[in-house]
C-alpha positions as CSV (number, residue, x, y, z in Angstrom):
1,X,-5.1,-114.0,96.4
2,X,-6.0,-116.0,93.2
3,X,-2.5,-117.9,93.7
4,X,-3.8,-119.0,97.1
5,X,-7.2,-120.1,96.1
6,X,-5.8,-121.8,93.1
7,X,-3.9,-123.6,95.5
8,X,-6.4,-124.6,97.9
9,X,-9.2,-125.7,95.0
10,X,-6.1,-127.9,94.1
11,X,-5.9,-129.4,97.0
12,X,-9.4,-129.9,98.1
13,X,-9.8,-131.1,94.5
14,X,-7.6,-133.4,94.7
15,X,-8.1,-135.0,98.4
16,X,-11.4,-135.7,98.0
17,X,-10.8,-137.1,94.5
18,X,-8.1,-139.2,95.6
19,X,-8.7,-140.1,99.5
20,X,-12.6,-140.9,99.6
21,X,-13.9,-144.4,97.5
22,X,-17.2,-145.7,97.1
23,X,-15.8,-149.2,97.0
24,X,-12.6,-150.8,98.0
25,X,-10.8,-152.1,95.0
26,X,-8.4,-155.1,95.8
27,X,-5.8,-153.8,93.0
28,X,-5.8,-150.2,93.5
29,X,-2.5,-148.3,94.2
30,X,-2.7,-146.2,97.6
31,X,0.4,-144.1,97.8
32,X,0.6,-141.8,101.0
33,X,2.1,-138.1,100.5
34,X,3.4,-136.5,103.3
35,X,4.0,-132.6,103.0
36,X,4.3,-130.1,105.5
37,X,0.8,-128.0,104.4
38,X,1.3,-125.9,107.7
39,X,4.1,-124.0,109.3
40,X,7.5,-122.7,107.8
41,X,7.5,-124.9,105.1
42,X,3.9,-125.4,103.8
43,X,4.7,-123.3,100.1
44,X,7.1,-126.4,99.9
45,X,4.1,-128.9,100.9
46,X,1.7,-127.3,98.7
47,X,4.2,-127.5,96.0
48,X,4.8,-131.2,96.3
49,X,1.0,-131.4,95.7
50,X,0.6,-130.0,92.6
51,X,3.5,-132.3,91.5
52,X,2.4,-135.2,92.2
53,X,-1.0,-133.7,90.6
54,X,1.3,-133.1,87.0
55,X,2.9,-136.7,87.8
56,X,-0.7,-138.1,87.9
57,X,-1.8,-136.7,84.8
58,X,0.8,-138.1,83.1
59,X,0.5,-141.5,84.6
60,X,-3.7,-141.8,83.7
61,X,-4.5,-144.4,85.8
62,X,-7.8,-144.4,87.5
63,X,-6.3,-147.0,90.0
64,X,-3.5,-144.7,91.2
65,X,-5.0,-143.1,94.2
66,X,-3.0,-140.4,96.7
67,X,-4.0,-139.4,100.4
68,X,-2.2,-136.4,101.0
69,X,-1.6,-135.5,104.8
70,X,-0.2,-132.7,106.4
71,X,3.3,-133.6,108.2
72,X,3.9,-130.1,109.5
73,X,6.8,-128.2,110.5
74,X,9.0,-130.0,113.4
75,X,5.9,-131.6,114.9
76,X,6.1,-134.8,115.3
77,X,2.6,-135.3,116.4
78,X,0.7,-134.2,113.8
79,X,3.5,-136.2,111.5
80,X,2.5,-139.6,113.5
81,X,-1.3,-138.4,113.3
82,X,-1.0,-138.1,109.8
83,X,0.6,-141.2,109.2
84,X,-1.5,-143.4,111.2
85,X,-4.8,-141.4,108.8
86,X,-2.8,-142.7,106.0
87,X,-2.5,-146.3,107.2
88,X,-6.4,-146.4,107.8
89,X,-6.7,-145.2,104.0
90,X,-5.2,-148.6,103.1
91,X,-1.8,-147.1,101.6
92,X,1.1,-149.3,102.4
93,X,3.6,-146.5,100.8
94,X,4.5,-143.1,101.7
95,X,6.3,-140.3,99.5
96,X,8.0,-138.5,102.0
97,X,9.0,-136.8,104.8
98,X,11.1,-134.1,103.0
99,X,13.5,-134.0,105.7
100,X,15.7,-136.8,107.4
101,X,15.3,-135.5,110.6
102,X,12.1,-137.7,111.7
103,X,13.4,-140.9,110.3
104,X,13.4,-142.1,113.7
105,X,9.5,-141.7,113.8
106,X,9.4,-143.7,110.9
107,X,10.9,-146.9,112.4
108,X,8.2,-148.3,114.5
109,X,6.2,-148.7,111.2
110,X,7.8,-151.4,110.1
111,X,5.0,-152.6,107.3
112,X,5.0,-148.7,105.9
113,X,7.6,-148.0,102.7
114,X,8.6,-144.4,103.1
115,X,10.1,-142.6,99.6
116,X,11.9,-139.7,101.5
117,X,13.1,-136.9,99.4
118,X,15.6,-136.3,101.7
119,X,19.6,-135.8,100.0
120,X,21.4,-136.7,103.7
121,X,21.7,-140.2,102.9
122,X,21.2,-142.6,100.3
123,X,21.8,-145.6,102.2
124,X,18.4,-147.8,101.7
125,X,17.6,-148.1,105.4
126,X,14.9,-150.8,106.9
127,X,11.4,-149.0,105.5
128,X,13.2,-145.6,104.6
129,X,14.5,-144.7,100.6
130,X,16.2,-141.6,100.1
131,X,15.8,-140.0,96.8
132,X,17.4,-137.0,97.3
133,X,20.7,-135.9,95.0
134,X,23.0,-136.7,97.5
135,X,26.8,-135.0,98.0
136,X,28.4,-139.0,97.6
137,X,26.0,-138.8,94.0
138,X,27.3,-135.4,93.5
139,X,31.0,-136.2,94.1
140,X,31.3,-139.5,92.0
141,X,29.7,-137.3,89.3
142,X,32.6,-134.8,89.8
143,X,35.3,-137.5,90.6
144,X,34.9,-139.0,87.1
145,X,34.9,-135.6,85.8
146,X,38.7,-134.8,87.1
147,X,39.8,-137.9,86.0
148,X,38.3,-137.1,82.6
149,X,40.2,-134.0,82.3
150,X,43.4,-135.6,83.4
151,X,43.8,-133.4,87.0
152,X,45.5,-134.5,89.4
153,X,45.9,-132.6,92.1
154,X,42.3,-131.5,94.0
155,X,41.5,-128.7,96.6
156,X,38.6,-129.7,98.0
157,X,36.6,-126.7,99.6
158,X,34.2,-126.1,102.5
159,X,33.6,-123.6,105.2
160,X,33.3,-125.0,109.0
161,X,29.6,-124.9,109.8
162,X,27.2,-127.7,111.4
163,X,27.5,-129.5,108.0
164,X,31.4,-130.1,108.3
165,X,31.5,-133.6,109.9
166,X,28.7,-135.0,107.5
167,X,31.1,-133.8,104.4
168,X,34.2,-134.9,105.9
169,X,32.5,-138.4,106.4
170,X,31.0,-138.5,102.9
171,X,34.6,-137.3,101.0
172,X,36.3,-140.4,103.0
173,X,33.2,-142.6,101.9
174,X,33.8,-141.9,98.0
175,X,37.6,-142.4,98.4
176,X,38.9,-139.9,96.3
177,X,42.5,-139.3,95.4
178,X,45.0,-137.2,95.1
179,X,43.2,-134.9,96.9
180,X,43.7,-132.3,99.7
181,X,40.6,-130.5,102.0
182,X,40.6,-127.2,103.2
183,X,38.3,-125.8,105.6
184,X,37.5,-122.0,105.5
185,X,35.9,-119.6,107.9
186,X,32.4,-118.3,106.2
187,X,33.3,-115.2,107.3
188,X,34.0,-113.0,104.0
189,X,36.7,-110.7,106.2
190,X,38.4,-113.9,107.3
191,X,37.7,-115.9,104.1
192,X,40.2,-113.2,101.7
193,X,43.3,-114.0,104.0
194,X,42.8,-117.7,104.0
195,X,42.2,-118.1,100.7
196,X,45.1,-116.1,100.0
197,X,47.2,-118.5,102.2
198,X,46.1,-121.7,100.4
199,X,47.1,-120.3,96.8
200,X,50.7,-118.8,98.1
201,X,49.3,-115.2,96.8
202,X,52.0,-113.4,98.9
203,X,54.5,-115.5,97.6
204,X,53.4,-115.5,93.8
205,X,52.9,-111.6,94.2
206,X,56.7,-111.2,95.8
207,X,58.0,-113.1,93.0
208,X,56.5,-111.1,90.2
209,X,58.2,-108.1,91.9
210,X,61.5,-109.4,92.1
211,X,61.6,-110.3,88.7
212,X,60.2,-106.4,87.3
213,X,63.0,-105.3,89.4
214,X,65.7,-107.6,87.4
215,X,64.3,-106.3,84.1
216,X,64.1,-102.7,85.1
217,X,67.6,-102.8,84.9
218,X,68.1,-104.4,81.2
219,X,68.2,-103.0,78.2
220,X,68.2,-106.0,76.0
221,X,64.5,-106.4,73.8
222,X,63.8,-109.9,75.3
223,X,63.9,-108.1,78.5
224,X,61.9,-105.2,77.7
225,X,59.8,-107.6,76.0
226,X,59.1,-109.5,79.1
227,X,58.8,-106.4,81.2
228,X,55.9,-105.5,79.1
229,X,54.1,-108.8,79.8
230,X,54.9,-108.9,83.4
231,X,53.2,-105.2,83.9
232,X,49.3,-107.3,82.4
233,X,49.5,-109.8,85.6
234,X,48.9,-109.9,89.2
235,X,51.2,-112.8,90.2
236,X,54.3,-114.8,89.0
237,X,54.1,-118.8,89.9
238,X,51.3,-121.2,89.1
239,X,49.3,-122.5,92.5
240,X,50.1,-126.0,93.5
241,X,46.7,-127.6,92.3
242,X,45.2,-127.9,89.4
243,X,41.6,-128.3,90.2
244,X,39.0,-127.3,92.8
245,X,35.7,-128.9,94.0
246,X,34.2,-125.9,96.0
247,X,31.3,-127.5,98.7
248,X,29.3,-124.7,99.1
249,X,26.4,-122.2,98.0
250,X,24.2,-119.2,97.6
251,X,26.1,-116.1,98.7
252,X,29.5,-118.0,100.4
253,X,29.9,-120.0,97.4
254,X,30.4,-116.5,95.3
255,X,32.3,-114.9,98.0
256,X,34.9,-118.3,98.1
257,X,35.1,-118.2,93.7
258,X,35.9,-114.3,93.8
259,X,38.8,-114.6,96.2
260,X,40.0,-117.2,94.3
261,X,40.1,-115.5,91.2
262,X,41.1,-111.9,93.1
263,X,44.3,-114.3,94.3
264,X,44.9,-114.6,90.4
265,X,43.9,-118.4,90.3
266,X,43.9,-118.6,86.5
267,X,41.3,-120.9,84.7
268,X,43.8,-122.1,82.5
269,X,45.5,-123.3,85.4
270,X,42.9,-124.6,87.7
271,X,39.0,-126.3,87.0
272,X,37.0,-124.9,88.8
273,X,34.0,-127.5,90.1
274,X,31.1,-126.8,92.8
275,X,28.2,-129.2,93.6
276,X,24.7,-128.9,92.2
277,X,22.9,-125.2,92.0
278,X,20.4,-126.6,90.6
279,X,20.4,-124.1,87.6
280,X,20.8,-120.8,89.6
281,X,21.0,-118.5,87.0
282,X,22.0,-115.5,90.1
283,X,25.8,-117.7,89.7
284,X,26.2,-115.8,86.0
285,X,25.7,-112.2,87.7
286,X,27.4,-112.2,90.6
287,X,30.8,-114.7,89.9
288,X,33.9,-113.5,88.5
289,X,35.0,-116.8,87.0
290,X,34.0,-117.2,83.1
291,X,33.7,-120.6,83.4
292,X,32.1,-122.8,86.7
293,X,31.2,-126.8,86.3
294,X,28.9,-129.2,88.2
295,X,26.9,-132.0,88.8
296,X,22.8,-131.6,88.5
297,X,20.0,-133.0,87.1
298,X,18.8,-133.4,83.7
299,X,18.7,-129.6,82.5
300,X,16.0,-130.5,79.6
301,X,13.7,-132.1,81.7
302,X,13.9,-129.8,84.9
303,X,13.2,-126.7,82.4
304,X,10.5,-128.7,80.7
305,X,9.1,-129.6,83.9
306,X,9.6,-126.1,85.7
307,X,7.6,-124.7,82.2
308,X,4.9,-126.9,82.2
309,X,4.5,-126.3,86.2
310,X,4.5,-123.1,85.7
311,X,1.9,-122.8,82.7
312,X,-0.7,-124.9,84.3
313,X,-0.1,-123.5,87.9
314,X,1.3,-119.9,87.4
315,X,4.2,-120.4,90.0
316,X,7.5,-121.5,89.9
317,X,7.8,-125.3,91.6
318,X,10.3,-125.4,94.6
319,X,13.2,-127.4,92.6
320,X,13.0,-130.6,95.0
321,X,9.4,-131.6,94.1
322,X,10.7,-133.0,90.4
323,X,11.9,-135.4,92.9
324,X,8.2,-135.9,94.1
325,X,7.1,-136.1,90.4
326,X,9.9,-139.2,89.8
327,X,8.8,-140.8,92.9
328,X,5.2,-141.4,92.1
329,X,6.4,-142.8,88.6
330,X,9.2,-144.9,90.0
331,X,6.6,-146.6,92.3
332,X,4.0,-146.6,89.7
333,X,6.6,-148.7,87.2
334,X,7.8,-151.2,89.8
335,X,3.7,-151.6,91.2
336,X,3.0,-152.8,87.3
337,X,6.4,-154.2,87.3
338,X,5.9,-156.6,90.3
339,X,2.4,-157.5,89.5
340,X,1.1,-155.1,91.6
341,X,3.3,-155.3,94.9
342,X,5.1,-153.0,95.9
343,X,8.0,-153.5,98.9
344,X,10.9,-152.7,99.7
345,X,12.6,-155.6,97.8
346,X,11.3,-153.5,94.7
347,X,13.9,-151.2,95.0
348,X,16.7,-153.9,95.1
349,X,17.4,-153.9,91.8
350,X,20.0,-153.9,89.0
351,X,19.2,-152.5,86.4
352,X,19.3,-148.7,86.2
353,X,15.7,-146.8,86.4
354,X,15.4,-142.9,84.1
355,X,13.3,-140.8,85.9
356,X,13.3,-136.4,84.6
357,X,15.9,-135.9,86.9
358,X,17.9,-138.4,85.6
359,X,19.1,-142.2,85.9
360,X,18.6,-143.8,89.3
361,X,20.8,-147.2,90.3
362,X,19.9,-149.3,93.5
363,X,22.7,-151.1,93.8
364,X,24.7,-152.1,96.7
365,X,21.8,-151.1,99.0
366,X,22.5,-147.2,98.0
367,X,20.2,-145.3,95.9
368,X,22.2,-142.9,93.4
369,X,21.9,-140.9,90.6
370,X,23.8,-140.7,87.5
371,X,24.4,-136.8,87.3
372,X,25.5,-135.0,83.8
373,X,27.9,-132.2,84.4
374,X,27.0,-129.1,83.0
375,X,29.0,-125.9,82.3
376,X,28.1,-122.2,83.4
377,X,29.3,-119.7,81.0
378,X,28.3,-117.4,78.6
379,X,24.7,-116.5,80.7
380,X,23.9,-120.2,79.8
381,X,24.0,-124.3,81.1
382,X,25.7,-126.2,78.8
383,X,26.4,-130.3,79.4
384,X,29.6,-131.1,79.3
């Protein structure tokens, strides 16, 4: 009960300090926030708030004002209402929708800058920035990673979902090489055969056999020798790749690394990659690998900022809204930067912009982020 009244005061707090002026000032900064405060998603919305609230702090500038408004959940008429309550506050620049899937909405407001936080696409569209870490941000990340480590030969991993055209589009986009993709079945009684299949286990396990069976019958001590060592392994034969990028998470993620390593994939053999679990510590309990790598976010800053959230507000932030908390300070730096105008020609720009996630580059009309890779072992994160 005091979690949800501590979240309301914040808000009410906030809106009224924020939204209602007693005089118009020509060179204050009206930034828009749309969160979905009702339905499904409104712990997310509520979230977002009280980031922008710790971005705000931080920023100390009585000419930085927000209007937040309620997007919803899927309903696109409270979304336009709330947009069009915005507008009339004077803001000309919106941090959000979360999701992608109203961007549509968002094009008959042509004179309206919308800072989605959105990871589908970070293609900067007419009035619609994604700042999301996208898979192509993810997978450059990773690409310079293999060809750091000298492999050569790439699986690439993913089950066959709704999501298995937009991955197939953005692995052709980033033009990797060397490279082969297979699709698996979700399915954890299906997954174990296929999985099997794509490292030759049958194969591997037939030739260890064959081999014992020649060495049963020596007497020489390099045989016995050898017999000895074949009786510690599982297989005979190295897998025909020597690294994996595995596009998946939670639960089917864990399911996909343990067949892998059950089919006696060894990690001296093969690097083991997966895209950004944004810290999930769960990965260290329930994988059988020692050793998983991927692309996130800064690691210092996120636990710095998930810390500080959590000592001022008493809850854990959902992980996105860091994203809201760069927002508001990438606007707030190109708004003092540009004299105090902020479009969309802000956001063409060269040089590269450090945020707490990370480095953002606007170049070639995609906006990207320079990911670290970190290590999982050992119960910890560790950059590579």
């Amino acid at each position: 009960m005091n979690k949800i009244i501590l979240i309301f005061l914040t808000y009410v707090v906030l809106f009224f300090s924020t939204s209602l002026f007693s005089e118009n000032k020509k060179n204050q900064l009206k930034i828009g926030l749309l969160a979905p405060f009702s339905g499904e998603y409104k712990d997310l919305g509520n979230s977002l708030l009280l980031s922008i609230q710790l971005a705000l702090e931080e920023i100390n500038d009585k000419d930085v004002k927000i209007i937040p408004r309620d997007s919803g959940s899927n309903d696109k008429k409270k979304l336009n209402s709330s947009i069009e309550e915005i507008i009339n506050e004077g803001a000309k620049i919106i941090i959000g929708p979360v999701k992608s899937d109203n961007f549509s909405e968002l094009e008959k407001y042509r004179d309206i800058l919308f800072i989605s936080l959105s990871n589908i696409d970070p293609e900067i569209q007419n009035n619609i920035i994604s700042v999301g870490v996208s898979l192509e941000s993810q997978l450059i990340s990773i690409k310079k990673f293999l060809k750091k480590e000298k492999k050569k030969q790439t699986i690439i991993l993913y089950p066959e979902n709704e999501y298995t055209d937009f991955i197939d589009k953005k692995i052709k986009k980033i033009k990797l090489i060397n490279y082969k993709v297979f699709k698996y079945n979700p399915d954890p009684k299906i997954l174990t055969g296929e999985i099997e299949k794509l490292t030759n286990y049958k194969q591997r396990k037939n030739n260890l056999e064959i081999r014992k069976k020649i060495l049963k019958n020596k007497e020489d001590p390099g045989s016995i020798r050898e017999l000895k060592k074949l009786d510690q392994i599982y297989t005979l034969g190295k897998v025909n790749f020597d690294s994996l990028i595995v596009i998946d998470f939670g639960n089917s993620l864990k399911s996909v690394l343990t067949s892998l390593v059950f089919s006696d994939v060894k990690e001296e053999d093969v690097l083991f990659t997966t895209v950004n679990q944004w810290f999930d510590k769960s990965i260290f309990y329930e994988n059988s690998l020692k050793s998983l790598y991927y692309p996130s976010v800064n690691y210092k800053n996120f636990k710095n900022y998930n810390e500080k959230y959590l000592r001022i507000f008493g809850s854990q932030p959902s992980e996105i809204t860091i994203l809201a908390y760069d927002s508001l300070g990438l606007i707030y730096y190109l708004w003092k930067k540009d004299n105090k105008e902020v479009s969309i020609k802000s956001f063409l720009i060269k040089e590269k912009i450090k945020g707490k996630i990370g480095t953002f580059t606007f170049n070639n009309g995609q906006v990207l982020q320079d990911l670290d890779i970190y290590q999982a072992a050992n119960n910890k994160f560790t950059k590579f």
